[in-house]
Residue frames relative to the residue before (quaternion, step in Angstrom):
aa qw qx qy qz dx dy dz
X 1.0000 0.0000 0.0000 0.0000 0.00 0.00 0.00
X 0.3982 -0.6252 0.6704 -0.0320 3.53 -1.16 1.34
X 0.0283 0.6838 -0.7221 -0.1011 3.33 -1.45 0.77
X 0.0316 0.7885 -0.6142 0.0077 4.00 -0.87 0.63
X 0.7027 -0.5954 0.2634 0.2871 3.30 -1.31 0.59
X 0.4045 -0.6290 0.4204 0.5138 3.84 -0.23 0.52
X 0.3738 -0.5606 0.6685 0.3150 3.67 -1.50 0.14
X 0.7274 -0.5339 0.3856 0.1926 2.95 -1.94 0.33
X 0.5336 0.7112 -0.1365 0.4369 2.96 1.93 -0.66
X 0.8309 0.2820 -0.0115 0.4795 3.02 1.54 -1.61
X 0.2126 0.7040 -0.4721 0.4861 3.43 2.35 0.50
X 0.7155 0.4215 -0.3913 0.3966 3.89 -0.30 -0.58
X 0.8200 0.3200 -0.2697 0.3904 3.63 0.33 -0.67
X 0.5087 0.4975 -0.4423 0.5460 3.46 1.78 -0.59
X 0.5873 0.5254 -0.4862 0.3778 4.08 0.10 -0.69
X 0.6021 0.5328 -0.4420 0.3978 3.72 0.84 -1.52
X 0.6218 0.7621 -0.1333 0.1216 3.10 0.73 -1.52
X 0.6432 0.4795 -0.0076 0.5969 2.71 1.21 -2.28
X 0.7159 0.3825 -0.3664 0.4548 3.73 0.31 -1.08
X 0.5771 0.5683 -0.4546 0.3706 4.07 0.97 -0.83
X 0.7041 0.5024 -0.2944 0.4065 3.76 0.96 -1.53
X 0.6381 0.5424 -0.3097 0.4503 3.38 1.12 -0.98
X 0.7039 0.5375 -0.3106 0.3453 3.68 0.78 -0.79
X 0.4841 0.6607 -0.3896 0.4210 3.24 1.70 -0.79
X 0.6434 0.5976 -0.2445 0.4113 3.39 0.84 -1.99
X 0.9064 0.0102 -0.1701 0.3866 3.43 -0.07 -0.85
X 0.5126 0.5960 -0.5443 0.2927 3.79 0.61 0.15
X 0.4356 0.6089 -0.4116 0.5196 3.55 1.26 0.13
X 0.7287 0.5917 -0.0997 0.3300 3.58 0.74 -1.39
X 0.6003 0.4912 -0.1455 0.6142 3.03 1.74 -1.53
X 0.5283 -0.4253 0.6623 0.3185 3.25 -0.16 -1.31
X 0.4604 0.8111 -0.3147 0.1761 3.36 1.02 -0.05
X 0.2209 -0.6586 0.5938 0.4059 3.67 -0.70 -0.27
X 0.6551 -0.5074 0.2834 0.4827 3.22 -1.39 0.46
X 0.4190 0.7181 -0.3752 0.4098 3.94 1.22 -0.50
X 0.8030 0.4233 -0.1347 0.3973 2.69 0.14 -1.84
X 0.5554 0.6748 -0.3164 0.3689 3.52 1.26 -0.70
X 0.7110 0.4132 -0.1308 0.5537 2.85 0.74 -1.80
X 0.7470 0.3614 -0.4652 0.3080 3.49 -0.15 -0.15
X 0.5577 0.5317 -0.3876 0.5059 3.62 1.24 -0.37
X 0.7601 0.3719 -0.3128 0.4313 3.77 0.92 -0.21
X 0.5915 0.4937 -0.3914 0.5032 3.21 1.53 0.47
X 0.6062 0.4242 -0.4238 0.5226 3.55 1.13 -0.30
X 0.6562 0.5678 -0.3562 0.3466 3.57 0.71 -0.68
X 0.6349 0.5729 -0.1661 0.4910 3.43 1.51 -0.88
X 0.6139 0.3261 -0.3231 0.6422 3.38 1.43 -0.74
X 0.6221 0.3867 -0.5020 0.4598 4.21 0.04 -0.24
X 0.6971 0.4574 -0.3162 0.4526 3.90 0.27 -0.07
X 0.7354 0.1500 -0.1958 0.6312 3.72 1.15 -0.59
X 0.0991 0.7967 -0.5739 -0.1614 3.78 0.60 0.38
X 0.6850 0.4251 -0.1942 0.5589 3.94 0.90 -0.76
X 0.4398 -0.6945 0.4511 0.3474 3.94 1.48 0.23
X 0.9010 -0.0260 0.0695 0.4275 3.48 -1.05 -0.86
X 0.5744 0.6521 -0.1576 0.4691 3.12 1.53 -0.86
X 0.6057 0.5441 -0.3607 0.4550 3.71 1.04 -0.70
X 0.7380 -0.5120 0.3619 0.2494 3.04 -1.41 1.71
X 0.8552 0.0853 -0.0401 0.5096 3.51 -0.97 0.22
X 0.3643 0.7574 -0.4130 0.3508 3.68 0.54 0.60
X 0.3646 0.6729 -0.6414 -0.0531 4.17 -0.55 -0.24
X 0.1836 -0.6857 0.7002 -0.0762 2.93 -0.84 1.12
X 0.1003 0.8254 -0.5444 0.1107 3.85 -0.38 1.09
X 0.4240 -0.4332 0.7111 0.3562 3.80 -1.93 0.31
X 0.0434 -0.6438 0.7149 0.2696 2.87 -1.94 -0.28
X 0.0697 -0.8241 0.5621 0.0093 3.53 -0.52 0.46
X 0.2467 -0.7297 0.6376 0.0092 2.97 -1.29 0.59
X 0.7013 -0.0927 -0.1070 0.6987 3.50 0.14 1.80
X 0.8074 -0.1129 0.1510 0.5590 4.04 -0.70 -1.22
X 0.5566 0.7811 -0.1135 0.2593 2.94 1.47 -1.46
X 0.0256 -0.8683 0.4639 0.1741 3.80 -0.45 0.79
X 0.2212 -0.8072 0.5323 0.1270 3.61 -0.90 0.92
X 0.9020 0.0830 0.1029 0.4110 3.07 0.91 -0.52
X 0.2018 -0.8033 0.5117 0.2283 3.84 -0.64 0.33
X 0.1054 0.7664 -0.6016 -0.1991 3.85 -0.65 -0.39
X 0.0174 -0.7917 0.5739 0.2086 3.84 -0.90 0.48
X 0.1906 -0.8759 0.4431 -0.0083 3.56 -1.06 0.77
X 0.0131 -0.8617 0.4674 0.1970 3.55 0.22 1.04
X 0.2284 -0.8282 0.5044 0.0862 3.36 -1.44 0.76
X 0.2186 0.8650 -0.3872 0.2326 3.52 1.97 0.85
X 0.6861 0.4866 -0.1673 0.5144 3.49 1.63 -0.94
X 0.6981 -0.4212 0.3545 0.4578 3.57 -1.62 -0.05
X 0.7672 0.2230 -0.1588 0.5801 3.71 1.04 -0.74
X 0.5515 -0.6400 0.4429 0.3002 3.26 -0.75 0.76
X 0.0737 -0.9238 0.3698 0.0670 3.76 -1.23 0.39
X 0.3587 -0.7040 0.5714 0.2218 3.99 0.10 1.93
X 0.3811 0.6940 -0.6084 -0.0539 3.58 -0.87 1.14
X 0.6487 0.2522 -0.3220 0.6419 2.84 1.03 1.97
X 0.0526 0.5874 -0.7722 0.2363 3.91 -1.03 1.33
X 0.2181 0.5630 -0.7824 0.1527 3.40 -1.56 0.62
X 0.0746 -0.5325 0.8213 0.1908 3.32 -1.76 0.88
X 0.4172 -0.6054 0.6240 0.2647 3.44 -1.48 0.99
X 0.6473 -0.6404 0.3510 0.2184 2.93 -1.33 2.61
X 0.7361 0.4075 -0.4275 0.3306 3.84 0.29 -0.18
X 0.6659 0.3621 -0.3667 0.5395 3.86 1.65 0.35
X 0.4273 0.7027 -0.5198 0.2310 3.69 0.94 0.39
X 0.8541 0.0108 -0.3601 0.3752 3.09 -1.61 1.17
X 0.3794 0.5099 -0.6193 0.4611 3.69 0.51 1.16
X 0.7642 -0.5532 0.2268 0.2421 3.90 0.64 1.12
X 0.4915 0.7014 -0.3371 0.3909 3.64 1.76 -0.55
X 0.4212 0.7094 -0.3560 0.4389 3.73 1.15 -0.02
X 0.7731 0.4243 -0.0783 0.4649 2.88 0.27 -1.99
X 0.6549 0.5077 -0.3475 0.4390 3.97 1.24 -1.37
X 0.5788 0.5695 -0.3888 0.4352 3.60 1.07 -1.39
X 0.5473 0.5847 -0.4454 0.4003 4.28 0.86 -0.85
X 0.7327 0.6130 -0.1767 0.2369 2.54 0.44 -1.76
X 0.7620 0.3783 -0.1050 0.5151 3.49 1.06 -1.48
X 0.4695 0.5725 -0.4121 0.5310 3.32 1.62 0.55
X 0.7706 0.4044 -0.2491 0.4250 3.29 0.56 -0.92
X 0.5419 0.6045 -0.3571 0.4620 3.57 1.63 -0.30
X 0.5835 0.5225 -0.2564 0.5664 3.58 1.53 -0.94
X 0.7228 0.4966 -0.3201 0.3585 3.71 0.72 -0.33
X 0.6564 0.4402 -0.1748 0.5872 2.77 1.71 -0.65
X 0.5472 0.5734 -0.3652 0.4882 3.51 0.80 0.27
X 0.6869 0.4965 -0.1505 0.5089 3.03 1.20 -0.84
X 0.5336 -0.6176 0.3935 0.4230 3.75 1.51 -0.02
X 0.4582 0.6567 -0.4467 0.3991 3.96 1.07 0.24
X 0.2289 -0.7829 0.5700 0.0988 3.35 -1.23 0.99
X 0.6138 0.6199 -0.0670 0.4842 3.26 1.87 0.01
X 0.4878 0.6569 -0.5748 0.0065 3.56 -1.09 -0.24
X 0.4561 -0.6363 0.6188 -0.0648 3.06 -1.39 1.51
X 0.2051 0.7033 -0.6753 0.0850 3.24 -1.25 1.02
X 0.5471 -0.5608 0.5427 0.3027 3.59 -1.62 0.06
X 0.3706 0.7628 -0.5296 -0.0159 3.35 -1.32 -0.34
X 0.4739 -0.7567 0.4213 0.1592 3.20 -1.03 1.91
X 0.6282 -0.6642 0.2542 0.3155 2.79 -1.07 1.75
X 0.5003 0.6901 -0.3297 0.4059 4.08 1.27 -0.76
X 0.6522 0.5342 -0.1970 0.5005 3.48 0.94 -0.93
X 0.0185 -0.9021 0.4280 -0.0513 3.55 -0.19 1.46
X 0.4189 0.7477 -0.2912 0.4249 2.77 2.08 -0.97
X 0.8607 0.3635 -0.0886 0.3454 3.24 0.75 -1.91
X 0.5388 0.4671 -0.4093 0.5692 3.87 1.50 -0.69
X 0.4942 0.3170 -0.6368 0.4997 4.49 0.47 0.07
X 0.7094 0.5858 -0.3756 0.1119 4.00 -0.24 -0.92
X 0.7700 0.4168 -0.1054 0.4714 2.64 2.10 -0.85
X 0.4117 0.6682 -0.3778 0.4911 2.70 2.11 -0.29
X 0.4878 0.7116 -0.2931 0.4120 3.68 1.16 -1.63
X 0.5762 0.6856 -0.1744 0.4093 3.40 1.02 -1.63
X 0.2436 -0.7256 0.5473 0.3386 2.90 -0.32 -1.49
X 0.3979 0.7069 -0.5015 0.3008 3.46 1.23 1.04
X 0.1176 -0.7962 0.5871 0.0866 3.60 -0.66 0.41
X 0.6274 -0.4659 0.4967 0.3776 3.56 -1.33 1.24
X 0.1244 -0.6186 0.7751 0.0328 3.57 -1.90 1.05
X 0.8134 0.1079 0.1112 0.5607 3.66 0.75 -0.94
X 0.2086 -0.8315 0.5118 -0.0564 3.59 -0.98 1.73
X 0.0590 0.8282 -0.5388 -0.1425 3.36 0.04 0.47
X 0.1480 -0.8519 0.4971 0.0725 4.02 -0.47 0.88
X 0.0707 0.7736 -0.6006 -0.1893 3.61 -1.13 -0.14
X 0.3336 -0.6483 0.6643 0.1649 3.13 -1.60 -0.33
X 0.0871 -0.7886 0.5817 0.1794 3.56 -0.44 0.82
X 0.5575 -0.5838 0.5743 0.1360 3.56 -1.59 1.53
């Protein structure tokens, strides 16, 4: 598996993308409708990439595997710790290990780059991913819980 930059070409449908997956995740969380979701994860997606691929501190990558894409991950590095706000293996290569490689070649970029760090999110529903990172070796700094009334 290969990670390369996204083209410009393929920045529109990954954004559509990223802001749909992201809207699932938290319009549940919020209170949201699925609307209401998705537009907060499109404005939030455009204030973070205002220039797309092109914004400063940004990697936004494919992963592939031969020609073949499995996956995307995007990672900002504007801050002291680097930040995964975005990993997907595309659902027709999951659990064939491209998850864990796509981490991996993040954290090699992070560390190339002079980072002792890398920070990421993950909804608490998502089990698949908090074993991958557990697997990893990331460990919870900050819990946010509720309780529905």
């Amino acid at each position: 598996m290969q990670l390369r930059p996204i083209t410009d070409s393929e920045y529109p449908s990954w954004s559509d993308h990223a802001a749909e997956v992201f809207a699932a995740g938290i319009g549940p969380v919020r209170g949201l409708t699925a609307d209401e979701a998705l537009k907060f994860a499109r404005e939030e997606t455009n204030r973070l990439l205002p220039q797309g691929p092109a914004t400063e501190n940004q990697l936004i990558w494919i992963a592939l595997v031969g020609d073949e894409p499995v996956g995307n991950l995007w990672i900002s590095t504007g801050s002291r710790v680097p930040f995964i706000y975005a990993i997907e293996v595309d659902s027709n290569h999951r659990g064939k290990g491209y998850g864990r490689a796509i981490m991996l070649a993040a954290e090699d970029e992070c560390r190339r780059l002079g980072h002792k760090q890398l920070d990421l999110n993950v909804f608490g529903d998502n089990t698949t991913a908090i074993g991958l990172y557990d697997s990893l070796g990331y460990a919870v700094i900050s819990q946010q819980m509720r309780k529905e009334l």
